[in-house]
C-alpha positions as CSV (number, residue, x, y, z in Angstrom):
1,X,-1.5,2.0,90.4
2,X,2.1,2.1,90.6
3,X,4.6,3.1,88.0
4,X,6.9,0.7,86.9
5,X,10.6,1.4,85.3
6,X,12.4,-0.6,82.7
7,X,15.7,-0.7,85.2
8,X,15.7,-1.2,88.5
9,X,17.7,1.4,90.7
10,X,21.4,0.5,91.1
11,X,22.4,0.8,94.5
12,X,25.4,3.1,94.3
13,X,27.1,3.0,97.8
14,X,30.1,1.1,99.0
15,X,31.6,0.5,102.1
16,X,34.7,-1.5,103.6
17,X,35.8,-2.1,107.3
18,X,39.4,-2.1,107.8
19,X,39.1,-4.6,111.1
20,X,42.0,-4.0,113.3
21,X,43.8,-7.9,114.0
22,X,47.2,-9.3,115.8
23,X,49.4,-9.3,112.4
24,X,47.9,-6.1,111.3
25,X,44.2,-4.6,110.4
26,X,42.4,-6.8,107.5
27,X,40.0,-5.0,104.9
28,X,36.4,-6.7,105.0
29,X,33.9,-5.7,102.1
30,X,30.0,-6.7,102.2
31,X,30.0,-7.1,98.3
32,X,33.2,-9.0,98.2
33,X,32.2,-11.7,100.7
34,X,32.8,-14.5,100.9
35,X,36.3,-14.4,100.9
36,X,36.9,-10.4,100.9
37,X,38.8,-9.8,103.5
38,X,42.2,-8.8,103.3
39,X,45.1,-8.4,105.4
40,X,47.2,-5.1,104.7
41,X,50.2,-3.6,106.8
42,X,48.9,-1.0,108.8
43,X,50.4,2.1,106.9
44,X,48.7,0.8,103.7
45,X,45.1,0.3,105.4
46,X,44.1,4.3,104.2
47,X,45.0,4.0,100.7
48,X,43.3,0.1,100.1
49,X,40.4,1.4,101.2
50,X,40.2,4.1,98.9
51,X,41.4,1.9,95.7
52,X,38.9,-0.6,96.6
53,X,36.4,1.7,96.7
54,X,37.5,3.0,93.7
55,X,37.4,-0.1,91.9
56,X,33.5,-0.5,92.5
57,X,32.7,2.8,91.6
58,X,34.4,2.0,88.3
59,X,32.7,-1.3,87.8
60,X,29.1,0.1,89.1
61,X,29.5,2.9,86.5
62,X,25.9,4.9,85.8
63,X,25.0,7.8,83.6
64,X,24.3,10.9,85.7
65,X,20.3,11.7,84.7
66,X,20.1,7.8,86.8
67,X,22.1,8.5,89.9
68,X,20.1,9.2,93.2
69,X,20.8,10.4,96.7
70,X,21.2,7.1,98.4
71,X,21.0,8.3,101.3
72,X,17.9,9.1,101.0
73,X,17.0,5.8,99.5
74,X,18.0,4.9,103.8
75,X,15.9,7.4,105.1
76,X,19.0,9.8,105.7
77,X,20.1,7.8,108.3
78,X,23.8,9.1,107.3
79,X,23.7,12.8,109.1
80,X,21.1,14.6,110.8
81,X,17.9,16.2,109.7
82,X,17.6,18.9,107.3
83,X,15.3,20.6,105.2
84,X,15.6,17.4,102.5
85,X,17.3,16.3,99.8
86,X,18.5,19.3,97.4
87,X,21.3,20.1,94.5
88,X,23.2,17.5,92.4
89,X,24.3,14.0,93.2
90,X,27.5,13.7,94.3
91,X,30.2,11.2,94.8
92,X,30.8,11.9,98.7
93,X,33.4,9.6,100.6
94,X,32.6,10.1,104.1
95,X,34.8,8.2,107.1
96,X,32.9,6.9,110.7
97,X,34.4,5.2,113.5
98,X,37.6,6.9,113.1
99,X,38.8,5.7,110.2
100,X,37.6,1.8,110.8
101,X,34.9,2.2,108.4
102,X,34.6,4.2,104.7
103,X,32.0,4.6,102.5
104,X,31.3,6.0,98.7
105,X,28.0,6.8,97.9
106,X,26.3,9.1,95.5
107,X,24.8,11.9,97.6
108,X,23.0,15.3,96.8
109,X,24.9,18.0,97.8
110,X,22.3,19.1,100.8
111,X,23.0,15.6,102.5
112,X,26.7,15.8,101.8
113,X,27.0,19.2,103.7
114,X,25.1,17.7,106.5
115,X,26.9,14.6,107.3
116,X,29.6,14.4,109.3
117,X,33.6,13.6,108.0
118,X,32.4,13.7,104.5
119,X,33.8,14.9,101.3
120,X,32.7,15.4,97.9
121,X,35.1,13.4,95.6
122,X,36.2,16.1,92.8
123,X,36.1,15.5,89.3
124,X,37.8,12.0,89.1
125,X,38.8,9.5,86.5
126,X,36.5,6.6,87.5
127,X,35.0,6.3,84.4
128,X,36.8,5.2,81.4
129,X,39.1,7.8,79.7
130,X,37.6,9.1,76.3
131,X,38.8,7.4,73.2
132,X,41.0,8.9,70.8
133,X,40.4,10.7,67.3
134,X,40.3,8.2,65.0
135,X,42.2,9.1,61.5
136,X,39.6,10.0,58.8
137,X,36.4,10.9,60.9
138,X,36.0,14.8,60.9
139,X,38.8,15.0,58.3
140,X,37.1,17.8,56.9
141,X,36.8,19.9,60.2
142,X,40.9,19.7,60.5
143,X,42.9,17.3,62.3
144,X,44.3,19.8,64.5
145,X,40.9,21.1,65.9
146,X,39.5,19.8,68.7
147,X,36.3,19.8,70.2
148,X,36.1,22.3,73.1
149,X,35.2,20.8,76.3
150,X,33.2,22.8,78.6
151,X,34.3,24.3,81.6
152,X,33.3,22.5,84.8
153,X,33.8,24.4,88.3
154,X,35.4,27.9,88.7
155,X,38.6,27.6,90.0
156,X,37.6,28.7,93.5
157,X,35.4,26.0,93.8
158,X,38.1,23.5,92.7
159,X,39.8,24.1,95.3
160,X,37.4,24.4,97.5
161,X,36.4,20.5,96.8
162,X,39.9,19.3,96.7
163,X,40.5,21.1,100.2
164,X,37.6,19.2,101.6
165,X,38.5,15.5,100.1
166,X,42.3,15.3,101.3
167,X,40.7,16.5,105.0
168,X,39.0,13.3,104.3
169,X,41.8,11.3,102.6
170,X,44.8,12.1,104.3
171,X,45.2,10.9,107.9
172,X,44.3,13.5,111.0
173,X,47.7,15.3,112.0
174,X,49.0,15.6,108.5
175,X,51.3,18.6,108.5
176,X,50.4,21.9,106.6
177,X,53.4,21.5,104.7
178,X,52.4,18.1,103.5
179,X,48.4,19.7,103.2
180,X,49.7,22.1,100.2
181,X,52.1,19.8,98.3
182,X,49.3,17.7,98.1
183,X,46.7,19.9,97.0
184,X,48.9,21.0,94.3
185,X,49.8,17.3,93.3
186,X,46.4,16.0,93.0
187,X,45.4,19.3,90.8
188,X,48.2,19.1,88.3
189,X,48.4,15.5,88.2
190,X,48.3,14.1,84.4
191,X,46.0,11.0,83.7
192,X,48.2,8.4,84.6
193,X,48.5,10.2,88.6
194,X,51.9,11.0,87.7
195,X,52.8,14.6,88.5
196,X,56.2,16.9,88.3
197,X,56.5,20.0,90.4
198,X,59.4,22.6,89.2
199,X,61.8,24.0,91.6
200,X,60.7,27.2,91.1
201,X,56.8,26.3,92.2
202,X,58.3,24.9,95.2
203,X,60.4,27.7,95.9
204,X,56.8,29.7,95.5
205,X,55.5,28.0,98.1
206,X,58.5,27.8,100.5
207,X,59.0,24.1,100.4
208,X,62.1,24.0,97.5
209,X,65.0,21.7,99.0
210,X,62.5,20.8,101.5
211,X,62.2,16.7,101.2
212,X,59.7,16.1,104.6
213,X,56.3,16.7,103.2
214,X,57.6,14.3,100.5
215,X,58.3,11.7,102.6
216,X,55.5,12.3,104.9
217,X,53.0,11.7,102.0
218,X,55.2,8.6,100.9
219,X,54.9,7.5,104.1
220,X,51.1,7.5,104.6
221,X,51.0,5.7,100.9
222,X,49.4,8.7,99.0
223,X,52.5,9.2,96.7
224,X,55.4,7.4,95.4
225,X,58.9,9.1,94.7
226,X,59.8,8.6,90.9
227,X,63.0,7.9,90.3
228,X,64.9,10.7,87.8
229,X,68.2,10.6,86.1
230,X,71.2,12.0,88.7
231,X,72.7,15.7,86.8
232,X,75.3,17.6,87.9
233,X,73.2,20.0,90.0
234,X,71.1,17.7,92.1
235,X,69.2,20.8,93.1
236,X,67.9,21.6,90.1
237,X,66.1,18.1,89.1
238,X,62.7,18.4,89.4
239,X,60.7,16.5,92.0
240,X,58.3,14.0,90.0
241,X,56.0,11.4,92.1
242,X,52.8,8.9,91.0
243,X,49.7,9.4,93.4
244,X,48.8,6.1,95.0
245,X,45.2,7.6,95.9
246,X,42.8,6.6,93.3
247,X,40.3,9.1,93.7
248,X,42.6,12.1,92.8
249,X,43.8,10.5,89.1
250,X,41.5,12.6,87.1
251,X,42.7,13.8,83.3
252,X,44.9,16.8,83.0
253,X,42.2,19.4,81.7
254,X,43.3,22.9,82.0
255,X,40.9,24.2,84.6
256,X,42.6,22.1,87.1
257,X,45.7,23.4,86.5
258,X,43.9,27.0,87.0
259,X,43.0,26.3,89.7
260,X,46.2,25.4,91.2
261,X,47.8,28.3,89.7
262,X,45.2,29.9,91.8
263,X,45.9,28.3,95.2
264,X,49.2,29.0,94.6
265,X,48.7,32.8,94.4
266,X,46.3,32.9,97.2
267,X,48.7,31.4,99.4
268,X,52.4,33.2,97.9
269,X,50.8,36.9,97.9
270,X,53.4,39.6,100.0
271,X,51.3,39.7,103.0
272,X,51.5,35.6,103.5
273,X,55.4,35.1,102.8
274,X,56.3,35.5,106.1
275,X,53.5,33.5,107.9
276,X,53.9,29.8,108.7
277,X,52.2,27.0,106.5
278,X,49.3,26.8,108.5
279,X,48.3,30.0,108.6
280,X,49.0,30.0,104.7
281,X,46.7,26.9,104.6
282,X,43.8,28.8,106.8
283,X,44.1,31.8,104.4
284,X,43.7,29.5,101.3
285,X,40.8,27.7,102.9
286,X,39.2,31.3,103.6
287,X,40.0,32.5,100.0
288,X,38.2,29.3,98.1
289,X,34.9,29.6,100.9
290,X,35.0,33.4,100.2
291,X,31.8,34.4,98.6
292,X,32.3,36.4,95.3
293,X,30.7,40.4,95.7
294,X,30.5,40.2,99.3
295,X,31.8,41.9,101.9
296,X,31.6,39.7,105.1
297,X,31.4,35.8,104.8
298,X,30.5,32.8,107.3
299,X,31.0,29.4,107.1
300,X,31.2,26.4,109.4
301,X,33.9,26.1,112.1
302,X,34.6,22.6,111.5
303,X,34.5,22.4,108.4
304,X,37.3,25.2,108.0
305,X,38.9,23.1,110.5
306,X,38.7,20.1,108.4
307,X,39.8,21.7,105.5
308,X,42.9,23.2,107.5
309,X,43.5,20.5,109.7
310,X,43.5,22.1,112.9
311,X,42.2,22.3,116.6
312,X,40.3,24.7,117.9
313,X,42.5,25.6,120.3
314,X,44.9,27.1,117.5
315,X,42.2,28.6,115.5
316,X,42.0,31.9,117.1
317,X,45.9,32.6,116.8
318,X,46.1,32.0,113.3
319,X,43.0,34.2,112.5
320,X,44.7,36.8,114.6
321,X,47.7,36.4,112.7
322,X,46.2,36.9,108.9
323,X,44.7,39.6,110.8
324,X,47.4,41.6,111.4
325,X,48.9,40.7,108.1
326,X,46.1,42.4,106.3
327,X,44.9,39.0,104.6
328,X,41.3,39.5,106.6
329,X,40.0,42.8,108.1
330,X,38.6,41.3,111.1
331,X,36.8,37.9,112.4
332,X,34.2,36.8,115.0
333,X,32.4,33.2,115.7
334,X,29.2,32.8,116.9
335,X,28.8,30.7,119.5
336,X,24.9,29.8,119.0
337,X,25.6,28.6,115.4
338,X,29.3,27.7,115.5
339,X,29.8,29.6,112.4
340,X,33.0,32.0,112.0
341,X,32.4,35.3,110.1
342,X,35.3,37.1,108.6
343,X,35.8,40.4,106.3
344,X,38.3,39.6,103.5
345,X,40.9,42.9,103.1
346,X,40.3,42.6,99.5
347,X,38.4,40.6,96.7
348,X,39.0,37.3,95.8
349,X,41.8,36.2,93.5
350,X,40.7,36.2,90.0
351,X,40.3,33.5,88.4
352,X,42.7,32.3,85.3
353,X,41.8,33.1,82.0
């Protein structure tokens, strides 16, 4: 006998083809054909992708106790093998061919970590925003009061996630510069995507006055500039841009700000001032894969590579560099299992309270 459900499974995986052609590549989605493909310019190929795949995660909404690994309704035909499917389900956005073809699928974690050029999509806006308080319900609790959300990932992992998705999002030989504007963007951007950076955070992280990460995320369509009102001191207007990349619009709770008040401070602390942006970008990728009481971590050589953007080639420098700043006490990789191992010089930065 078999058991029998009152709702079918919904398949929760998308995927587009951005097919390259004379006048430029053309976007091609299975569940929009007939008639879904699209021709785009071929700076704006990236971020049509993700909005289209953003759109039919918003339209296939699903509670969470109904979501499933679907890779493993494919036989986990997505990455190699592993021990199974393991953890929570989620939204991973994973990139094959380089970059021709992108998918968004719900995933358990354990397949996410196995297949290749994927990223867990962080706490996102694809589901409709929460209504407002209506006047005269809970009158008697105090209009003022609000219900207390829960707090969802520590701030470490926040970051974490986010490093991870823009190694996805962003295109391969985005600068380091561009790599931390946009991490702190996507973290302290309000509902709408819109987000304003002070002077003085800017100055924090050594890119005040500085417009070329700006223009280099304009340029590969994940931002727009905002135009402000011209003052008398042009230097102190601060910078204020709308994110373009669909999967990074999530409501301005407060954790996310904690944790970029975090990465900030992980990667503006004395013994990193001095130090180029990538080595400030390997340190903050360390500090958020850290592991919390322990003296000696390991991780993945690629995927600190991916969450950096580097080579290997340059690897070794820059781990020889926060080396001898005192960032990490020392580092070795292991050939057999491609995994690097460092010693952290002190605990992880504390979260925000």
């Amino acid at each position: 006998m078999r058991l029998c459900t009152m709702h079918p499974p919904v398949p929760r995986t998308w995927t587009v083809e951005l097919r390259p052609q004379r006048g430029g590549p053309v976007l091609y989605c299975p569940r929009c054909s007939p008639g879904g493909e699209q021709a785009l310019q071929a700076t704006a190929a990236r971020p049509a992708a993700l909005a289209h795949l953003a759109r039919h995660a918003r339209s296939d909404a699903l509670p969470t106790h109904l979501r499933t690994c679907q890779c493993h309704e494919r036989g986990c035909r997505w990455h190699p093998r592993h021990r199974g499917c393991a953890g929570p389900v989620l939204l991973v956005l994973t990139r094959e061919h380089g970059g021709r073809i992108w998918r968004l699928a719900d995933t358990c974690a354990a397949c996410a970590t196995a297949t290749p050029h994927a990223a867990a999509v962080p706490d996102t806006a694809l589901t409709d925003p929460p209504a407002r308080h209506l006047p005269g319900i809970s009158a008697g609790l105090g209009q003022r009061k609000q219900a207390r959300r829960p707090r969802g990932p520590s701030e470490q992992v926040r970051v974490q996630d986010m490093l991870s998705y823009l190694a996805a999002a962003l295109p391969e030989g985005t600068s380091p510069e561009a790599r931390l504007l946009a991490l702190q963007c996507a973290l302290r951007a309000d509902t709408h995507g819109q987000v304003c950076l002070p002077v003085g955070l800017l100055r924090s992280m050594r890119l005040a006055h500085d417009p070329t990460p700006w223009r280099e995320l304009e340029h590969h369509r994940w931002l727009h500039p905002v135009q402000q009102k011209t003052t008398s001191c042009p230097h102190d207007e601060t910078p204020t841009a709308q994110l373009l990349d669909p999967l990074t619009q999530a409501p301005g709770r407060p954790d996310r700000h904690r944790a970029a008040d975090w990465a900030l401070r992980a990667t503006s602390s004395p013994p990193l001032r001095g130090l180029p942006a990538n080595a400030r970008l390997t340190a903050l990728a360390l500090a958020a894969h850290q592991s919390p009481g322990h003296a000696r971590t390991s991780m993945e050589t690629d995927r600190l590579l991916r969450a950096s953007g580097l080579d290997s080639s340059g690897l070794g420098t820059l781990l020889n560099q926060l080396a001898t700043a005192g960032t990490i006490k020392a580092w070795a990789c292991d050939p057999h299992t491609e995994e690097l191992h460092w010693t952290p010089s002190r605990p992880a930065v504390r979260p925000v309270k």
